[in-house]
C-alpha positions as CSV (number, residue, x, y, z in Angstrom):
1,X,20.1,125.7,253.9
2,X,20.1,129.4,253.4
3,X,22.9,131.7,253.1
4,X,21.6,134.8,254.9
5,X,23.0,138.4,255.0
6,X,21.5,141.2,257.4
7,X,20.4,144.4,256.5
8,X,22.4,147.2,257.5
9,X,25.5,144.8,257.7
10,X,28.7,147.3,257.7
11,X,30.1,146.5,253.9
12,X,33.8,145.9,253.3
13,X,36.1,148.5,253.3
14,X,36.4,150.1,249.3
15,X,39.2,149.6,247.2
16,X,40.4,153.5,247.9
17,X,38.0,154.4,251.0
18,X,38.3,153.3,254.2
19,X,35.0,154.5,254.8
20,X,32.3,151.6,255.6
21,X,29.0,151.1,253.8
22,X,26.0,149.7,254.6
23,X,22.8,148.2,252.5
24,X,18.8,147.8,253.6
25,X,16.4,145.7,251.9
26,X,13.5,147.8,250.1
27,X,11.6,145.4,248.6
28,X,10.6,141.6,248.2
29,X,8.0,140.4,246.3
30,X,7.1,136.7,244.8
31,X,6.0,136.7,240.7
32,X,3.8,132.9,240.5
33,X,7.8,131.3,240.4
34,X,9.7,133.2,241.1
35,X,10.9,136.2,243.8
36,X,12.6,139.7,243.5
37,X,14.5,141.4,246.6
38,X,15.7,145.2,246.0
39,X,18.7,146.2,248.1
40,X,19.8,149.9,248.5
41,X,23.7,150.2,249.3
42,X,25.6,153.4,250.1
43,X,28.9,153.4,248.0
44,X,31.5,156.7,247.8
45,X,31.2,158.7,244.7
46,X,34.4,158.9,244.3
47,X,36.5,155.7,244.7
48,X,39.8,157.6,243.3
49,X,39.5,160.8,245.8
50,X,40.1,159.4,248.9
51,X,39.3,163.5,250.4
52,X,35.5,162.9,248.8
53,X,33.2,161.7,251.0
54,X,30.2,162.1,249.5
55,X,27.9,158.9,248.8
56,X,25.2,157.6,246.3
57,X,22.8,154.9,246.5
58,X,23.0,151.8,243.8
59,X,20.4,149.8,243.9
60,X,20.6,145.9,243.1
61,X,17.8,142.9,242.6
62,X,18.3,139.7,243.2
63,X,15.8,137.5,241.2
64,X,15.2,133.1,242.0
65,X,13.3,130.9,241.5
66,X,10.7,130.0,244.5
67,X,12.1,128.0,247.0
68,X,9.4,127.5,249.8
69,X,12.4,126.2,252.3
70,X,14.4,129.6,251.3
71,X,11.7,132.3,251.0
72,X,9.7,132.1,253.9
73,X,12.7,132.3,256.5
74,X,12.4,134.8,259.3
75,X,11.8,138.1,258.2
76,X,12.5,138.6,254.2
77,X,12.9,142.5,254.5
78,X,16.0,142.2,257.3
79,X,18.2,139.8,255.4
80,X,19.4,138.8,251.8
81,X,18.5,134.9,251.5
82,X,20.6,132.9,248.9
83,X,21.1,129.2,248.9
84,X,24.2,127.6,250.5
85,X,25.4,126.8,247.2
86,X,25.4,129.9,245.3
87,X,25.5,130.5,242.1
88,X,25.7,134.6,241.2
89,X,25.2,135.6,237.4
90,X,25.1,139.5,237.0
91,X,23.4,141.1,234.6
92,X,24.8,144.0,232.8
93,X,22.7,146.6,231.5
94,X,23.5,148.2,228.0
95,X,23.1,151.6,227.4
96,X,25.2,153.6,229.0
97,X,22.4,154.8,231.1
98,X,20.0,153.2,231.6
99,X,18.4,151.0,234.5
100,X,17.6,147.3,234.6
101,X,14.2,146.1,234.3
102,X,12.8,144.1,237.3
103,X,11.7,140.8,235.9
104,X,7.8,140.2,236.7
105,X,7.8,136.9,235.0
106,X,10.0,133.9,234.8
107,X,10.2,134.3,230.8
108,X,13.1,135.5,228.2
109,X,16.5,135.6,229.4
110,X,15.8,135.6,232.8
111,X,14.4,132.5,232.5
112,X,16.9,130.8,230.4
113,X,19.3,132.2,233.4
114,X,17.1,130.5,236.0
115,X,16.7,127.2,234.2
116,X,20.6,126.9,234.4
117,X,20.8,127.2,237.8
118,X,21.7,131.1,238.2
119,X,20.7,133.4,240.6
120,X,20.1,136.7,239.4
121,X,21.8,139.9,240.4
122,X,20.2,143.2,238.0
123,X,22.0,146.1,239.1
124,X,21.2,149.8,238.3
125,X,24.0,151.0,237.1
126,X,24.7,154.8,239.0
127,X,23.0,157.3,237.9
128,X,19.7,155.2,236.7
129,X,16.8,153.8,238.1
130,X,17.0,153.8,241.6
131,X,20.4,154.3,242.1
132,X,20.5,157.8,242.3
133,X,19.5,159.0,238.9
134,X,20.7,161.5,237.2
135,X,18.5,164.4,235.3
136,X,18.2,167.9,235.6
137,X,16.5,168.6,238.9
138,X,18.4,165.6,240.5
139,X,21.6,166.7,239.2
140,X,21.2,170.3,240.7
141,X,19.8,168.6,243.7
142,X,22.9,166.8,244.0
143,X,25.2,169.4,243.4
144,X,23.5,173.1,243.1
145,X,25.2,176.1,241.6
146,X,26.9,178.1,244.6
147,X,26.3,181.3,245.6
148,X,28.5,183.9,243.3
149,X,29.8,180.5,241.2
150,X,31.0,181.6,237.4
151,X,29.0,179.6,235.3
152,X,32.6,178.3,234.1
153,X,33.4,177.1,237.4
154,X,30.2,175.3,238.2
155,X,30.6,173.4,234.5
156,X,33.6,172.3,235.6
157,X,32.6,170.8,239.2
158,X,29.3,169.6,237.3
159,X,32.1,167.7,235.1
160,X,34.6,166.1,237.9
161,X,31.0,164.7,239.5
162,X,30.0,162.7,236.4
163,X,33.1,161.4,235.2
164,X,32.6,159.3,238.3
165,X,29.6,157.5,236.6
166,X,31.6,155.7,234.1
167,X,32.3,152.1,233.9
168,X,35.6,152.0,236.2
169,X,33.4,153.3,238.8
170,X,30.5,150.8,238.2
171,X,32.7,148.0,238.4
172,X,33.8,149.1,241.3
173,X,30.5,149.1,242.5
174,X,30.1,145.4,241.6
175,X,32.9,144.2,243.7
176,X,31.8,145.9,246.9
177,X,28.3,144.3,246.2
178,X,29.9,141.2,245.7
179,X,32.4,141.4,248.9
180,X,29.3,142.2,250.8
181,X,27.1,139.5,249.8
182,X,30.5,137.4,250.8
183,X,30.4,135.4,247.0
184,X,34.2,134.1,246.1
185,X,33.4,134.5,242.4
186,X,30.2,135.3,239.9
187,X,29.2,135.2,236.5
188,X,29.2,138.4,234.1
189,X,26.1,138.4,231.1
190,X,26.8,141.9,229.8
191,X,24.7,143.3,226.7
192,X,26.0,145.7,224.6
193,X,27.8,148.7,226.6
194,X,27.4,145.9,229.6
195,X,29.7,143.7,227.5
196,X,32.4,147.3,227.1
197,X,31.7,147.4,231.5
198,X,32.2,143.5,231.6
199,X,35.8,144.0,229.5
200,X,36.8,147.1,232.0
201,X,35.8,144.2,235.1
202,X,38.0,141.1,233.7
203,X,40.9,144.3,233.2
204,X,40.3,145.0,236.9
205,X,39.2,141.8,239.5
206,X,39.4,138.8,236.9
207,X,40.3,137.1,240.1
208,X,36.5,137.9,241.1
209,X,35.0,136.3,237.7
210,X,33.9,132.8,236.8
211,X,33.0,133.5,233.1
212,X,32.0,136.4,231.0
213,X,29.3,136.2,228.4
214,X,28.6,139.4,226.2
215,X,25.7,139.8,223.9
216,X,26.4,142.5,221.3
217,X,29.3,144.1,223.1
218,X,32.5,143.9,222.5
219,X,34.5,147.1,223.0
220,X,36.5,149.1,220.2
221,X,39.6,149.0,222.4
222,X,42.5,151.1,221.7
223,X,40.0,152.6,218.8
224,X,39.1,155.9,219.0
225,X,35.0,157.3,218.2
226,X,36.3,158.5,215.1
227,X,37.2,154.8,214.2
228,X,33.4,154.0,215.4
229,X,31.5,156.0,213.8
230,X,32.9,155.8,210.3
231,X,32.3,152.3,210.9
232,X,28.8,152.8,212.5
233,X,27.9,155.3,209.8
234,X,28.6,153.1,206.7
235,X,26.3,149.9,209.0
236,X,24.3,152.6,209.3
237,X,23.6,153.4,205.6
238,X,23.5,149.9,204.9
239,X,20.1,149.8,207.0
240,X,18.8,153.1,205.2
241,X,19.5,151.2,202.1
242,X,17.4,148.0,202.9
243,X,14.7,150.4,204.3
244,X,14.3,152.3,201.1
245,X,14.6,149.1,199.3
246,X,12.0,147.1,201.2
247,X,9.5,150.2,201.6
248,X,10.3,152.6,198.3
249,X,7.1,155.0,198.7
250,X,8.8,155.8,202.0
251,X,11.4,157.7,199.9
252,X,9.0,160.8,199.0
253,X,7.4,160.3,202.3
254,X,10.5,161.0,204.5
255,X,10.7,163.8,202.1
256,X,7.4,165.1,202.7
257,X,7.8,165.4,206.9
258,X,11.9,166.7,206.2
259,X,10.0,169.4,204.3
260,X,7.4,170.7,206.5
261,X,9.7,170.1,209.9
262,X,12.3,172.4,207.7
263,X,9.4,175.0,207.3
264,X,7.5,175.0,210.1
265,X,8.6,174.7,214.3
266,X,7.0,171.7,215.4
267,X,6.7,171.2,219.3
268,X,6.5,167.7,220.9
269,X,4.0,167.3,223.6
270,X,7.0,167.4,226.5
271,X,7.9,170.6,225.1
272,X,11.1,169.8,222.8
273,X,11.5,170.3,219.2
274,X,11.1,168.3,216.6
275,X,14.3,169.3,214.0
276,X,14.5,168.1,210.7
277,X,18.1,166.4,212.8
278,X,15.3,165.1,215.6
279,X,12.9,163.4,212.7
280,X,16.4,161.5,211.5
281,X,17.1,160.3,214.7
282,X,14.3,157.6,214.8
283,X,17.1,155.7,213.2
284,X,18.3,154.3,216.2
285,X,15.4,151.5,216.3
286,X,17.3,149.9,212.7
287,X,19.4,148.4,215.0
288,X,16.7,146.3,216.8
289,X,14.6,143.6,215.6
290,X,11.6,145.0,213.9
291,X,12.8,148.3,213.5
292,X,12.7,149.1,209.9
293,X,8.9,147.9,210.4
294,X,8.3,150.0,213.0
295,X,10.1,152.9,211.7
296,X,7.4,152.7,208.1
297,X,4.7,152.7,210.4
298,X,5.7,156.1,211.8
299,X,6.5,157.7,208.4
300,X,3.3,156.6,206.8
301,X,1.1,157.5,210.1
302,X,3.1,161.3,209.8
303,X,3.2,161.4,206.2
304,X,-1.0,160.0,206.1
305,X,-1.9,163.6,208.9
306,X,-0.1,165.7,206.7
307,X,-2.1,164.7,203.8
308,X,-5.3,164.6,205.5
309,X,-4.7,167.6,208.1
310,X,-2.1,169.7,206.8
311,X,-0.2,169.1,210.5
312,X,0.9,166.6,212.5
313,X,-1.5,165.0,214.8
314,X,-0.9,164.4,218.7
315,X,-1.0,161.0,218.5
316,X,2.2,160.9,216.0
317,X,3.7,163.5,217.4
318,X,4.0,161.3,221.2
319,X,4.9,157.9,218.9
320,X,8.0,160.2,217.7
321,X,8.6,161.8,221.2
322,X,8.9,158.4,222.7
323,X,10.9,156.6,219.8
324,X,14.1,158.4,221.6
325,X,15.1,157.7,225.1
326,X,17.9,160.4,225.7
327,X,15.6,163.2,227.8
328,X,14.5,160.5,230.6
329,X,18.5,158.5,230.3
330,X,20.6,162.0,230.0
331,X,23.9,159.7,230.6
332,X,22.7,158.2,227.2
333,X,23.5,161.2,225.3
334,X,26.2,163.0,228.2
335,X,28.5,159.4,227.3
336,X,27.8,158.3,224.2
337,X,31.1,159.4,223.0
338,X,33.0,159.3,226.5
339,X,32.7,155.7,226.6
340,X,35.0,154.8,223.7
341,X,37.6,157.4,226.0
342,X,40.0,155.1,227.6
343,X,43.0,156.8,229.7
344,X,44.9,154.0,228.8
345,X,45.2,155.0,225.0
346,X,47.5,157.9,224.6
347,X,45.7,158.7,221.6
348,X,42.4,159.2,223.3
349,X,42.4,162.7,223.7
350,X,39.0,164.3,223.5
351,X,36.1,163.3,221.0
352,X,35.4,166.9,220.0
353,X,31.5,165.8,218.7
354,X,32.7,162.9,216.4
355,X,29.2,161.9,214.9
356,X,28.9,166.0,214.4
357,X,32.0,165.4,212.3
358,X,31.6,163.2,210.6
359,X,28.7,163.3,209.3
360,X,29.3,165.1,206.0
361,X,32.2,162.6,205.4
362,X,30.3,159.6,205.8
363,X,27.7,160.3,203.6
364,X,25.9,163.1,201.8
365,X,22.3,161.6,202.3
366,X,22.6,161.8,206.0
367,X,22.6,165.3,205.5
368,X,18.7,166.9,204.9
369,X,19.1,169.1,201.8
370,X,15.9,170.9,200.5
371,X,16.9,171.1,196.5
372,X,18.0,167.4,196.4
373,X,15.9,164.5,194.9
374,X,17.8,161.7,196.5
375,X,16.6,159.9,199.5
376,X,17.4,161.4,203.2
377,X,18.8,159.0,205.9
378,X,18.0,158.2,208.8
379,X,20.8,158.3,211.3
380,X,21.6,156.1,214.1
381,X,23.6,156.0,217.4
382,X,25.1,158.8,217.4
383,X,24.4,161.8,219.4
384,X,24.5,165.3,218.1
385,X,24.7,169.9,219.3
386,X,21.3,169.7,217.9
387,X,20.0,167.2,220.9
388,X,21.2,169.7,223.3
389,X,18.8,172.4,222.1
390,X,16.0,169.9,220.6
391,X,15.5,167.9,223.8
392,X,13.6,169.2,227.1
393,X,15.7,167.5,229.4
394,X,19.5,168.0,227.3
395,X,19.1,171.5,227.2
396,X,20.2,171.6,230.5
397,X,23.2,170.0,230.3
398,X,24.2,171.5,227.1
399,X,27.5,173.2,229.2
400,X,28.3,170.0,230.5
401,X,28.0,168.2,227.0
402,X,30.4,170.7,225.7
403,X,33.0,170.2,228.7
404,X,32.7,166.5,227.9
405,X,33.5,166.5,224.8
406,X,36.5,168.8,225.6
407,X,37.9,166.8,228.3
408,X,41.0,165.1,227.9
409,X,41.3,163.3,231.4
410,X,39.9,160.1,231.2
411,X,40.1,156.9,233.4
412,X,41.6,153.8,232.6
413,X,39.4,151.4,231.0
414,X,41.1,148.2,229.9
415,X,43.9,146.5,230.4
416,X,45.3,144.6,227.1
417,X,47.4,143.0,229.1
418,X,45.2,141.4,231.5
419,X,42.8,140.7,228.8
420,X,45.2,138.6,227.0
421,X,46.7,136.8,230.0
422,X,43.8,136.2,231.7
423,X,42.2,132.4,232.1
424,X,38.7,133.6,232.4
425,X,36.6,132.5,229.8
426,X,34.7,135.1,227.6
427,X,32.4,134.3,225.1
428,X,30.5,136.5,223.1
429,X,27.7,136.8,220.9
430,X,28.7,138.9,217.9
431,X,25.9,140.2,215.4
432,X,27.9,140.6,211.5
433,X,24.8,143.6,211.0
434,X,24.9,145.2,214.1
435,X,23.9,149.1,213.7
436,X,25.8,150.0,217.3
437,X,28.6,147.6,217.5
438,X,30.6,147.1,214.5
439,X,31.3,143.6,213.4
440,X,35.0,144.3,211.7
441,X,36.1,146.2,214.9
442,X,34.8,143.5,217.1
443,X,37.0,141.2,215.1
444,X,40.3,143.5,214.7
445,X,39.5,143.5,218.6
446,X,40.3,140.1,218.6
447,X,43.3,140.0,216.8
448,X,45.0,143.0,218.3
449,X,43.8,142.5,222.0
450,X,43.5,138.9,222.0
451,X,45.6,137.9,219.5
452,X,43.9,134.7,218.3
453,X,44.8,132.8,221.7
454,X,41.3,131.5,222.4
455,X,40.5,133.9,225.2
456,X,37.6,134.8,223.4
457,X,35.1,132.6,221.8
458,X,32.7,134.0,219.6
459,X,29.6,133.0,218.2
460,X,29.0,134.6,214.8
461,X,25.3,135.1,213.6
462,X,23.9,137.9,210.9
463,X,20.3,136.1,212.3
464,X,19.9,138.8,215.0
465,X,20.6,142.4,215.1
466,X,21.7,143.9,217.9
467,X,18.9,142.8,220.8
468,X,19.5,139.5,219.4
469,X,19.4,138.4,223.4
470,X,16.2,139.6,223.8
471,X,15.3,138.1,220.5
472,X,15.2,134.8,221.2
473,X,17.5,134.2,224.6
474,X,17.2,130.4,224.0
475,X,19.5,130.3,220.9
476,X,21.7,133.5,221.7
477,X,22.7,132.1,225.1
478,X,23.0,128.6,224.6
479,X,25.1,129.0,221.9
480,X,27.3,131.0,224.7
481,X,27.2,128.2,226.9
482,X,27.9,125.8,224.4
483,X,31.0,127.8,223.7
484,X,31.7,127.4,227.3
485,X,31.4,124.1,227.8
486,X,33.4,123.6,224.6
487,X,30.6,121.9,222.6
488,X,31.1,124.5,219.8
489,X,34.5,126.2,217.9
C-alpha cells in the first residue's frame, strides 16, 4: 500500500523558524524500470536569523523502482508516493556545489541502491541545480546592489547571504525534507564533500540516521586548509610524477603550450583567459579514473595545433574550457577553502588563499618558470586569485572571494563529541591515492575524533582513485555494506 504525501502540504515548523513551508511536485517521469519525481520545497535562508524571512527553493528527486500497484495511483503530480514500508537512502552530492544528476537509467550506483531495497532521495544541494542556483545574474537577482550602496557594504551583505549555503544549512535542509515526508529515520551515501555534509548531519540529528556510508569523504576535522593542502599538494605531485613517468614526451610538450600561453593572451570561446595558472589547472582530472589519460590527450592535441598551426585551434581550446567546472558551479571555487572552516575549532580563523600560499612551499615545479628545464606541474584542487580574473563567471565574485577568505565567523560544523559517542554506524570507503582527500588525514581523523572505538569502519583500497564509487559501485559499496553487516574488519 502506498504511503502518500500531498502537494502543497504545510511542512513542519524549522528548527529556528516558526514559519511554515510548503513543497509541489514538478515532475514525474518513468525510465523502462524505474520512475523519478522532482519536488520543489520553500525553506528559509537563514535557519540561525530568526528576523530573515526570506526563502529559497531546494529541489529533491525521489528515484524507485517501477511498481505498477504504486505508480499509477491517483494523480502522480499532487502527491509523493512511497511504499508503506519505506526505506529512504540519500544521496549526497560532492563538490561543494554542485547539483545531483537525475538518474535516466537503472545502472551504476543507483542501481546497486535500488537492488538493496533503497528508495532514492537526490537532493540539490542550495545554490545548484534547481535549487536556487547561484551565479552572477542569479546572485544579483537575488540580492541587487542598492541604490547609493558602497561597494564595501554590498560585499559584505553579498557575504552574510552565502555563508548560508554551507553544509550546517544543507543539513538543515535534509531534516525538514525528511519531517515532511514523515520518515522516522534514513540512510546517508555521501561522496566526497557529501561524506564532510554527512559528518556535520550525524554531529547534528544522529537521532535522524540509520547508517552513514561515505565514498572518498572523510573530513579533515579540527585540521586546518593549511594542513590540507600541504597534504594535497605532495598527493598531488605524486600524480605529476606518474604522469611524466608514464608519458615522458609530455614533459617538453607542457613546456611548449606554458611557453606560448606565457607569450601570447589566449581567449577561450566563453570569453575567459587561458593563464599559464589556467593551463595547470587541468590537474584536477588526476584525481579521477582515467585522468592522466585524458589529460595526454589534451596536451598532445594542443601541443600537435601548435606545431601544425602556430595557434591553438577551437576545438582544443573548448576541450580545455570545459575540463574545469568552477564558472557554471561558482560555490565550487567561492568554498573550496571555507569548507575545511569549522566554528568549532578555535584555530580556524580565516584561510587567507591557502593553495595561493602554499604553493611555492610545496614544490618549485608547480610554479611555471620560463628559464627552467625541469618539468612544470600540473596542480590540482585548489583554487587560486588568478581564477578570479581568468574565469568569465568568477570575475564577478572576485570581492566576495576576497571577503571569504577574510572572514573569521564561521558556523559550527562537527561535533567530536557526538561523533565519538554516537551508535550510528559509519562506514567509509577510503582511497590511500586520493588527489582531493588525503589518506593520512582521513586516518589521524580516526584516531583523534574517533579514537579507535569502531565507530567508523573503513574499507581501504589504493584500486580506485577518488570516483572510485562511480568506478565500479558494485565493489565500492558492497564492501560498505559488508562492513555494515559485519562481514568484513
Amino acid at each position: 500500500m502506498a504511503q502518500t504525501i500531498t502537494s502543497e502540504r504545510p511542512l513542519p515548523p524549522t528548527p529556528d523558524n516558526d514559519a511554515a513551508c510548503s513543497c509541489e511536485i514538478i515532475d514525474f517521469f518513468r525510465v523502462k524500470d524505474i520512475v523519478n519525481q522532482r519536488i520543489r520545497f520553500q525553506l528559509p535562508l537563514s535557519y540561525s536569523d530568526p528576523s530573515n524571512d526570506a526563502r529559497i527553493s531546494v529541489v529533491v528527486n525521489i528515484t524507485q523502482k517501477y511498481d505498477e500497484s504504486l505508480h499509477k495511483v491517483g494523480d502522480i503530480y499532487s502527491t509523493v508516493i512511497l511504499p508503506e514500508s519505506t526505506k529512504l537512502i540519500c544521496y549526497i552530492q560532492g563538490g561543494p556545489g554542485f547539483p545531483c544528476g537525475v538518474p535516466l537509467s537503472n545502472s551504476a550506483y543507483t542501481k546497486t541502491l535500488l537492488d538493496r531495497g533503497y528508495q532514492i532521495l537526490y537532493l540539490d544541494q542550495r545554490g545548484t541545480g534547481l535549487s536556487t542556483p547561484i551565479e552572477a545574474a542569479t546572485f544579483e537577482h537575488l540580492l541587487p546592489k542598492k541604490q547609493g550602496e558602497t561597494s564595501d557594504s554590498y560585499t559584505k551583505r553579498q557575504l552574510e547571504f552565502i555563508l548560508n549555503f554551507r553544509a550546517d544549512s544543507i543539513v538543515e535542509d535534509y531534516e525538514v525534507i525528511r519531517k515532511a515526508l514523515d520518515v522516522d529515520q534514513w540512510s546517508l551515501l555521501g561522496q566526497s564533500y557529501g561524506g564532510f555534509t554527512s559528518f556535520t548531519y550525524v554531529s547534528k540529528y544522529p537521532s535522524s540516521l540509520k547508517e552513514v556510508l561515505v565514498t572518498g569523504g572523510v573530513p579533515p576535522i579540527n585540521f586546518l586548509p593549511d594542513d590540507v593542502y600541504k597534504a594535497t599538494y605532495a598527493r598531488t605531485a605524486e600524480r605529476n610524477v606518474h604522469y611524466y613517468n608514464k608519458y615522458p614526451e609530455d614533459k617538453q610538450r607542457v613546456r611548449n603550450i606554458l611557453n606560448y600561453l606565457d607569450a601570447n593572451k589566449v581567449t577561450l570561446p566563453n570569453g575567459g583567459n587561458l593563464s599559464v595558472e589556467r593551463f595547470q589547472q587541468i590537474g584536477l582530472s588526476f584525481g579521477a579514473q582515467g585522468g592522466t589519460d585524458n589529460i595526454h590527450q589534451l596536451v598532445t592535441k594542443f601541443d600537435y595545433d601548435l606545431k601544425l598551426f602556430g595557434f591553438p585551434t577551437l576545438q582544443i581550446l573548448t576541450a580545455v574550457q570545459n575540463e574545469s567546472s568552477f564558472d557554471s558551479n561558482v560555490i565550487y571555487a567561492l568554498f573550496q577553502e571555507a569548507i575545511y572552516m569549522d566554528g568549532n575549532n578555535p584555530s580556524a580563523k580565516h584561510s587567507d588563499w591557502s593553495a595561493d600560499r602554499l604553493r611555492l612551499q610545496a614544490e618549485p615545479n608547480f610554479t611555471y618558470n620560463k628559464d627552467s628545464k625541469d618539468a612544470v606541474f600540473f596542480t590540482g584542487e585548489m583554487v587560486y586569485k588568478s581564477m578570479f580574473d581568468d574565469f568569465v563567471e568568477l570575475k564577478k565574485f572576485k570581492e566576495l572571494a576576497y571577503a571569504l577568505h577574510s572572514n573569521n565567523n564561521w558556523s559550527k560544523l562537527y561535533d567530536t563529541q557526538v561523533l565519538y559517542e554516537t551508535k550510528v554506524p559509519i562506514v567509509s570507503a577510503t582511497y590511500v591515492y586520493d588527489q582531493y582527500v588525503d589518506f593520512d588525514l582521513t586516518r589521524q581523523v580516526k584516531q583523534q575524533v574517533f579514537r579507535n572505538n569502531g565507530n567508523l569502519k573503513q574499507f581501504i583500497t589504493s584500486e580506485f582513485f577518488h570516483n572510485g564509487v562511480r568506478a565500479d559501485p558494485e565493489k565500492v559499496l558492497g564492501s560498505l555494506f559488508a562492513l555494515l553487516d559485519c562481514e568484513i574488519d
